[in-house]
C-alpha positions as CSV (number, residue, x, y, z in Angstrom):
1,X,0.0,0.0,0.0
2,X,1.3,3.2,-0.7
3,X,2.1,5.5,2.0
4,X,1.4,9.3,2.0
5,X,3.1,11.6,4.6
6,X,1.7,15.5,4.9
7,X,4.4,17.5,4.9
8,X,4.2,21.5,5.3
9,X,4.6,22.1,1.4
10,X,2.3,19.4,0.2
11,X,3.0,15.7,0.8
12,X,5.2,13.3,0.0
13,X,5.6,9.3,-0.9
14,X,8.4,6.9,-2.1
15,X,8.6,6.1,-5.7
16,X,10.5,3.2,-7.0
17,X,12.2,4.6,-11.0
18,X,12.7,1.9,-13.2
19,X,15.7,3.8,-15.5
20,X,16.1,2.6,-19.3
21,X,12.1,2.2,-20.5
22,X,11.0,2.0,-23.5
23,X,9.1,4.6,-22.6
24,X,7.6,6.5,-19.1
25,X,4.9,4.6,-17.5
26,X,3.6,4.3,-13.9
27,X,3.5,0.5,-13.4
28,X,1.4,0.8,-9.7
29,X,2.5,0.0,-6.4
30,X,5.4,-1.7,-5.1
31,X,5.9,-1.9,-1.6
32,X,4.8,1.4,0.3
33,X,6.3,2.8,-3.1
34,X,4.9,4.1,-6.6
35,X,6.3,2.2,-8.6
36,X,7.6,4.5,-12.2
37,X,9.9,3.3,-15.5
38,X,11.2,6.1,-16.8
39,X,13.0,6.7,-20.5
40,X,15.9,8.6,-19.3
41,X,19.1,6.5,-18.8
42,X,20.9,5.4,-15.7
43,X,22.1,8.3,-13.7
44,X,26.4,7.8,-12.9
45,X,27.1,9.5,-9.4
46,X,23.7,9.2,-7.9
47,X,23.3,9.8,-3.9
48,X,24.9,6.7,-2.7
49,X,27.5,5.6,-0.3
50,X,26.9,1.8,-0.8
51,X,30.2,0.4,0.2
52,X,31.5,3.3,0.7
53,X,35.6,3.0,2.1
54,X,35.0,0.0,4.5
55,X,30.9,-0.2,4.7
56,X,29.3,-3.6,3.9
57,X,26.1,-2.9,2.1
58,X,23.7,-3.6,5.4
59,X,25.6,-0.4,7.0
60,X,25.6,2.1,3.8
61,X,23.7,5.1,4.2
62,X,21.5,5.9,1.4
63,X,20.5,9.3,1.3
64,X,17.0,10.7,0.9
65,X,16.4,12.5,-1.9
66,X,13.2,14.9,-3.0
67,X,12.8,15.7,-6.6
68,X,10.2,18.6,-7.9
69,X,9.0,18.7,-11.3
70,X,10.4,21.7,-12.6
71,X,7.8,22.4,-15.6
72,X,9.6,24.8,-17.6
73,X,12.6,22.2,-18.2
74,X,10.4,18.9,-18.3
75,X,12.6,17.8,-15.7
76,X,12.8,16.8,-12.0
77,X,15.3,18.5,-9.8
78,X,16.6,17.4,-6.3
79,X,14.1,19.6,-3.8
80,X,15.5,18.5,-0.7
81,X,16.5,22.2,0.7
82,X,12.5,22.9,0.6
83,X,12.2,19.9,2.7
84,X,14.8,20.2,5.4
85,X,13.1,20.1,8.5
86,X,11.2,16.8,7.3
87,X,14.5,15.3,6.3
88,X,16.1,16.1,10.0
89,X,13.2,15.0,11.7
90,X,14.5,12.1,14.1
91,X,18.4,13.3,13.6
92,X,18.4,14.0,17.6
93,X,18.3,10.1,17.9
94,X,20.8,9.4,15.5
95,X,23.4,12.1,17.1
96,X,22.6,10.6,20.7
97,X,23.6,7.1,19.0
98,X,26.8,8.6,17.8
99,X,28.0,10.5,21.5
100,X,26.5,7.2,23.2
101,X,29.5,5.0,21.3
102,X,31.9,7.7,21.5
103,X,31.1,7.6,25.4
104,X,31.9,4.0,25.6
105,X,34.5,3.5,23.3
106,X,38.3,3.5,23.8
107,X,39.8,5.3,20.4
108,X,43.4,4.2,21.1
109,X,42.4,0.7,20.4
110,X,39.0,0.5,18.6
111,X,38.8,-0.8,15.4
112,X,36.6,-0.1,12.8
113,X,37.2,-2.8,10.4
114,X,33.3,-3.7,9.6
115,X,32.8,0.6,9.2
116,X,30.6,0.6,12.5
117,X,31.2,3.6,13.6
118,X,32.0,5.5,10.1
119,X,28.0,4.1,9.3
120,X,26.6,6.1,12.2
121,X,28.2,9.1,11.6
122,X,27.8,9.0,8.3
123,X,24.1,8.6,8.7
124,X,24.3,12.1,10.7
125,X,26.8,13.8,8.5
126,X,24.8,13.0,4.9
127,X,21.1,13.5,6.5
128,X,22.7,17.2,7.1
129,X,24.4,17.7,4.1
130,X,21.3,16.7,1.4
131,X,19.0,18.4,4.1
132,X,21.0,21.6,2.8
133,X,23.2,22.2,5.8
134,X,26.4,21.7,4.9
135,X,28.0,23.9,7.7
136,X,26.1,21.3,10.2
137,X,27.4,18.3,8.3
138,X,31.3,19.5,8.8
139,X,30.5,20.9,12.7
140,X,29.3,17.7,13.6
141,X,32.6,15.7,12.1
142,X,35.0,17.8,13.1
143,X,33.6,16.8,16.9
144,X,32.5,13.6,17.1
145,X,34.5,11.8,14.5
146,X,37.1,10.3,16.7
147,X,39.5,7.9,14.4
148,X,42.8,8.6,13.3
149,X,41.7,7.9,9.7
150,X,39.7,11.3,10.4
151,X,41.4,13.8,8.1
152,X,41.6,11.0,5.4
153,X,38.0,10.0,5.7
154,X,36.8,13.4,5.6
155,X,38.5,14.0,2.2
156,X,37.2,10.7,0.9
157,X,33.3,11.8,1.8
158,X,34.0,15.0,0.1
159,X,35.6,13.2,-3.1
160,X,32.3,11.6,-3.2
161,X,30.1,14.2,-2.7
162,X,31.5,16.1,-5.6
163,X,31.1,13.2,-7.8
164,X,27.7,13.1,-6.7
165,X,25.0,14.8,-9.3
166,X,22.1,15.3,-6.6
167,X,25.1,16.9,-4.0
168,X,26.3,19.0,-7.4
169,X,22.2,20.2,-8.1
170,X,21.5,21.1,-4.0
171,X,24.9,23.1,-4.2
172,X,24.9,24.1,-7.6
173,X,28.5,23.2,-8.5
């Protein structure tokens, strides 16, 4: 069944694109998504940080992404700085999760081999960064990432980000 939220500018539901059509179609419901094949090609570079450095697939963060219909181009657009506070809502929790294990955790001798701990801040640092607040993103990092890979994995996120079309569209680079 597809599910609807209200947000303040409309509402808002999953869709599920099918790139590579023979032509655009909506095909129904899949899941809690609207299922859509579109024409248009693959998209390189999309929002993703599936096995990202050291994350297994199970721990990659996938991003949420809004799109608009931008009429005038016959094109949809990443939208996800009109939807910010919706895109943050519940990022108190994940923050918490992130100071709990830095609380607990001894630095000097941790390992994160299985990408553990770069997963949960990561979850933080991209829900900021394609919620439009960049500044946020890099704040948080710079204080609670505690590895010694820290300068090295913040160069590697930001290598990906700029390969990244919906990151290039929010930012306009």
């Amino acid at each position: 069944m597809l599910r609807i939220r209200k947000v303040d500018n409309g509402a808002m539901f999953n869709v599920r694109m099918q790139p590579g059509a023979p032509k655009n179609d909506i095909v129904g419901v899949q899941g809690e998504a609207l299922k859509v094949k579109i024409n248009a090609p693959p998209v390189r570079g999309k929002a993703n940080f599936d096995y990202f450095d050291r994350l297994p697939h199970v721990l990659s963060p996938i991003p949420t992404v809004v799109f608009k219909y931008e009429e005038k181009k016959n094109t949809y657009l990443p939208a996800n700085h009109l939807f910010a506070q919706y895109l943050l809502k519940g990022i108190e929790e994940d923050i918490e999760k992130v100071r709990e294990f830095n609380e607990k955790t001894d630095f000097t001798t941790y390992d994160d081999g299985l990408g553990d701990y770069l997963s949960l801040v990561l979850q933080v640092v991209l829900r900021y960064i394609y919620a439009g607040k960049e500044k946020e993103a890099w704040l948080f990092y710079d204080k609670e990432y505690h590895l010694r890979d820290k300068e090295e994995m913040k160069s590697k996120i930001r290598k990906k980000l700029e390969s990244c079309l919906v990151y290039k569209k929010i930012y306009g680079h």
